[in-house]
N, C-alpha and C positions, 0 to 999 in steps of 0.2 A: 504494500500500500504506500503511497505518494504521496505524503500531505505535500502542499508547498504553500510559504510562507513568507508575505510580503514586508520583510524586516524594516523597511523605510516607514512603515506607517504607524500612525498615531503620535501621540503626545513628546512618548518616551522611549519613541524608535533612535538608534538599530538598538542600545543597551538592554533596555526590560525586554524586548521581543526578542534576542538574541539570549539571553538568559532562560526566559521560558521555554525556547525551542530545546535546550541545552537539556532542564529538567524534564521534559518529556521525552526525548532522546531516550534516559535512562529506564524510562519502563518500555522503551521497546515495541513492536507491533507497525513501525512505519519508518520509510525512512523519508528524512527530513530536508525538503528544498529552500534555503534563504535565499530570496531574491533582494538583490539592492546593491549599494556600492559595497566591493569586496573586500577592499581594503580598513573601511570600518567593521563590517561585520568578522571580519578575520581578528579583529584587534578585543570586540567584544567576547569573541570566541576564548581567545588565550585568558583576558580580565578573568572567565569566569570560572575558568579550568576546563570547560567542553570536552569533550570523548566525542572528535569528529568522525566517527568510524561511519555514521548514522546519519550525516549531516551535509547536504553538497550545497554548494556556494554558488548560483549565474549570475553573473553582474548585470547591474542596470547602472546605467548614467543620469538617467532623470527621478525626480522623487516629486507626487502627487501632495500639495500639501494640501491645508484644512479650507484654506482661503480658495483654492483655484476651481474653477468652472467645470458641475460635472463632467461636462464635456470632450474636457483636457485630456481625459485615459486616451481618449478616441482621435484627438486630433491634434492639440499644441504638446500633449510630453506622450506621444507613442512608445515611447522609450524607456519609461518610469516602471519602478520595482510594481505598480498594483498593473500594468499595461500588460509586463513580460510576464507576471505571474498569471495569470489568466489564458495567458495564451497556452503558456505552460502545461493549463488545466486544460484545456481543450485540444491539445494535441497527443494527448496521453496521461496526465495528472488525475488524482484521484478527489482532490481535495484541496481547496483556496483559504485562506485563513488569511484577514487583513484589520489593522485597525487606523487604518486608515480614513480620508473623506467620503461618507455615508452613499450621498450625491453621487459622488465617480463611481463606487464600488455598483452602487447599484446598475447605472447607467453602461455603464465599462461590461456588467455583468450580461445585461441585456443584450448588447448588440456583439459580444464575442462569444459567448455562450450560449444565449437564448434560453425561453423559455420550454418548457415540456409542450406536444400537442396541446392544444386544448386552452392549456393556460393563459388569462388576457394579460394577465401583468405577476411577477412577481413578490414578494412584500416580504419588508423583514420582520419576522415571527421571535420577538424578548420573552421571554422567563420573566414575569415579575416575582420577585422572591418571598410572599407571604406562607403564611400555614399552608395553605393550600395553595400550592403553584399554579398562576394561571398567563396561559399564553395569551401576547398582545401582540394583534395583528390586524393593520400593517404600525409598527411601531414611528416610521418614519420615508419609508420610498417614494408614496405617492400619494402624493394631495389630491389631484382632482381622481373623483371615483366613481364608479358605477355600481347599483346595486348587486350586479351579478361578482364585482369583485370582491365584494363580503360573502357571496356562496362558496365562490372557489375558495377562499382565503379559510374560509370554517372547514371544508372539504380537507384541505390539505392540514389546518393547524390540528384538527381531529388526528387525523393521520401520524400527526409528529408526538402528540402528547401519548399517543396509547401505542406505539413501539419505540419511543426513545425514553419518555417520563414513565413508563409504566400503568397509565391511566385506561382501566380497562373500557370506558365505556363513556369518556371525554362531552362532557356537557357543553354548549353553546349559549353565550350571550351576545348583545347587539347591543354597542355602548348608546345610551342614547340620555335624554336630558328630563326622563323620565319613565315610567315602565309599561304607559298605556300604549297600547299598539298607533296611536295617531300620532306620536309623538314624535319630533323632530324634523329634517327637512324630506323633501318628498324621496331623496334617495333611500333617506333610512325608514321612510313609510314602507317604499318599493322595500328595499330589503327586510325589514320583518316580514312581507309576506312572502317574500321566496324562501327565508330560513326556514317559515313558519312550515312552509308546505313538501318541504325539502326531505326525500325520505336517504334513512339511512345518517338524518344528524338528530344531535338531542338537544334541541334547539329550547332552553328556558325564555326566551323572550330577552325584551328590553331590561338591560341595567342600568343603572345611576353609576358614575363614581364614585359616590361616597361608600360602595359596597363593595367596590374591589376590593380591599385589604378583608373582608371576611367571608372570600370564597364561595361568592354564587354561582361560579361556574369554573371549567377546565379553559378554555378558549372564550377568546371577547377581541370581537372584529369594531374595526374603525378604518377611520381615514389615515391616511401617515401623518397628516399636520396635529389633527386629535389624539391622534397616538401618540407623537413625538412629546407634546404638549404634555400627556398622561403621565408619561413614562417620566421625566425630566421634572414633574412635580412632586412624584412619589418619591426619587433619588433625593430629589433638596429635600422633603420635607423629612424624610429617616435621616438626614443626616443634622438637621436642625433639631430635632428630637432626641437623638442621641448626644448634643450638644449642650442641650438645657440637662438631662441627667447627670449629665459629666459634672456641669456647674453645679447642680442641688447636692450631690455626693463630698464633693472636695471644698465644698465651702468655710466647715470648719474640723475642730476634731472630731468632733461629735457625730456628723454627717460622714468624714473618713471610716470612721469605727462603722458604722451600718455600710458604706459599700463591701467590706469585706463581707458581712455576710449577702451579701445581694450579689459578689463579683461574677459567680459560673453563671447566674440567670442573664445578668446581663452580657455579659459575652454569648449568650447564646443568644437573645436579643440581636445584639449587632451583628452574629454570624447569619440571624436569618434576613437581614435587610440585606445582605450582601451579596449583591447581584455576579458579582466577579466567579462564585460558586458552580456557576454554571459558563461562565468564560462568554460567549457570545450569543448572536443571535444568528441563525440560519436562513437566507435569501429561500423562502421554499418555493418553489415553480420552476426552478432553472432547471438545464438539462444535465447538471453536472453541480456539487455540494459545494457552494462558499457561504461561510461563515463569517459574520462582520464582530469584529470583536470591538469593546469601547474604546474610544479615541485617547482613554487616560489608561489603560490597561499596563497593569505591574507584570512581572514574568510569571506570580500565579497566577491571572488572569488568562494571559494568554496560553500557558499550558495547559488551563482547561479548557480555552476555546479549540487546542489541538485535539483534546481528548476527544469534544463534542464531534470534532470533525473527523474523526475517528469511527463514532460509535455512528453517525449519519450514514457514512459509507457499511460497515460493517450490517445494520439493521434494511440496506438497500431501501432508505427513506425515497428515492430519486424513481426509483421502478417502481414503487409502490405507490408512487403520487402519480405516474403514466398510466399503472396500469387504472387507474380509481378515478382520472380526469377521462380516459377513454369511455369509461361505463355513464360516466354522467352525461360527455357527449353524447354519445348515443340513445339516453334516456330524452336529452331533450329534441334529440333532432326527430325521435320517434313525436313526439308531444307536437311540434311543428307539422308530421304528416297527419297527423289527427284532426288538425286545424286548430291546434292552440298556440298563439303564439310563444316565439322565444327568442331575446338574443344573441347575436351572434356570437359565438366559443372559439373563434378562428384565434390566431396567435396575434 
C-alpha cells in the first residue's frame, strides 16, 4: 500500500508532517511517499531520527500555500508538493494525505482524480468529536448546493461511518434552523423530502445545532459554508471552555487542590474535544482516497490522518461508495421511466 504525503502542507509543514510520517512509518503496513522540497524534508528526516527504509522522497519545486487560489494546483504552481502528489495518486498511488489549502485540495482533487460515476460533487466528511461521533458533511468544499447533494452526501457519509466508525446502522440528520419539515430555504425543504423518502437511509429528520454535541444522529449533511461555519464554532468554543476550566482550577490553592482530584476527568474531557484523534477528514466521492488533514496538524495529527488513510483503503470505502452510487442511479433512473421525475446523477 502507497500512502503519499504532501509534506509542504499546512501550518507546520515539512517538520510536524515529516515527523508524523516518521511515526507511522514505524507501525508498518505502507510504504510512505513525501512529496515536496527534498532537501528540507531530508533535513527533517535526520532532526527526527526516521528509519527511511519505509519512506521515499519526489521533489516538488513549488508549494500551494493557505492564501493562493484554488485554482493554482491546476494552473499557476502545476509543480507544487499537493499538484505532484495527486498525480502521484492517480497514476498508481493508493492514498493522498494533505494539510494543506482546503480550496486546492478539493479543486486539484476534482479535476485530476475525479469523482466516482454517479457522484455530483464531492465533500469533505469531519468527525466531530463528541460522545457520540457524528459525521459532518460537506464540512467545507462546497457552498452553492443542491438538494440531491445532501442525498448523495448521506449515501456515502452512511457508508463511511458503518465500515470505518463501526456504526452499525448510521442515522441521518439535515442541519437545519429548526426541526419542522418546512423549515429552512427551499433547498433544505427539497432535501428533507428526498432524505425523507430515500430508502435504504435512517433519515431522523431536521436538526438544530444546539443538538449536535448530544448525538441525534451518526451523519448530518449541510452546505460547506454551514459546515465550515459548524465545525470552526464547535473547535473555538471547546477550546474556550477548556480555557475558562483551566482558569477556575488554578486560581488559587484551594481550587489547585480540587483539580487534582478532577485531573483524569478532565483530560479525558479534553481528549474527547480532540478532533486531531481521528487525524483528518476524507474527500468521499472521489475515485481514489485523499484525506484533508487540518491546516495546524502536529505529527500526531497527521499520523492519524495516515492511519485513517490506511484503514479507507484497506475497508475498500472507494468500491463501496461505486458500487452503492451505481444502485441509486439506477433506482432513480428506473423512477424517471415510470414518469416521476429526477435529477440529473451524471458527474
Amino acid at each position: 500500500m502507497d500512502i503519499i504525503i504532501d509534506a509542504m502542507g499546512g501550518d507546520n509543514a515539512p517538520t510536524e508532517i515529516v515527523k508524523g510520517a516518521a511515526e507511522a512509518a514505524k507501525d508498518g503496513g505502507a510504504r510512505l511517499v513525501l512529496v515536496g522540497n527534498k532537501l528540507r524534508i531530508e533535513q527533517s528526516l535526520r532532526a527526527c531520527g526516521a528509519d527511511t527504509r519505509l519512506i521515499e522522497i519526489v521533489h516538488a519545486d513549488q508549494v500551494i500555500t493557505m492564501e493562493d487560489d484554488p485554482m493554482s494546483v491546476v494552473r499557476a504552481k502545476k509543480q507544487s508538493s499537493m499538484a505532484e502528489g495527486l498525480r502521484l495518486l492517480k497514476e498508481g498511488g493508493d492514498a493522498f494525505v494533505s494539510a494543506g489549502n482546503t480550496g486546492a485540495l478539493h479543486a486539484g482533487s476534482s479535476l485530476i482524480i475525479r469523482t466516482v460515476k454517479g457522484v455530483q460533487r464531492s465533500g469533505i466528511a469531519t468527525v466531530l468529536p463528541f460522545t457520540r461521533p457524528i459525521l459532518l458533511m460537506d464540512s467545507g468544499a462546497n457552498i452553492n448546493v443542491t438538494a440531491e447533494y445532501f442525498v448523495q452526501w448521506a449515501i456515502m457519509g452512511s457508508l463511511y461511518m458503518k465500515n470505518v466508525l463501526g456504526v452499525e446502522n448510521p442515522e441521518v440528520g439535515l442541519l437545519n434552523n429548526g426541526t419542522e419539515d418546512h423549515k429552512g430555504t427551499q433547498i433544505q425543504i427539497d432535501a428533507y423530502r428526498k432524505l425523507n423518502g430515500q430508502a435504504g437511509l435512517s433519515f431522523v429528520g431536521n436538526v438544530e445545532g444546539k443538538e449536535l454535541p448530544f448525538g441525534p444522529c451518526d451523519v448530518i449533511v449541510t452546505d460547506g459554508f454551514t459546515g465550515n461555519v459548524t465545525l470552526k464554532l464547535i473547535e473555538g468554543m471547546s477550546k474556550f471552555m477548556l480555557g475558562l476550566l483551566k482558569d477556575m482550577y488554578t486560581k488559587n490553592a484551594v481550587t489547585k487542590l480540587s483539580f487534582l482530584a478532577m485531573k483524569n476527568d478532565l483530560r479525558q474531557m479534553k481528549h474527547n474535544f480532540d478532533a486531531s484523534e481521528y487525524g483528518g477528514a476524507p474527500l468521499l466521492g472521489l475515485q481514489k482516497p485523499v484525506i484533508k488533514a487540518h491546516g495546524s496538524s502536529d505529527a500526531r495529527a497527521l499520523k492519524n490522518a495516515i492511519r485513517q488513510a490506511q484503514t479507507f483503503v484497506s475497508t475498500g470505502m472507494t468500491e463501496q461508495i461505486a458500487e452503492r452510487m451505481a444502485e441509486y442511479g439506477e433506482a432513480r433512473a428506473a423512477k424517471t421511466a415510470d414518469g416521476k421525475p429526477a435529477e440529473s446523477a451524471g458527474n
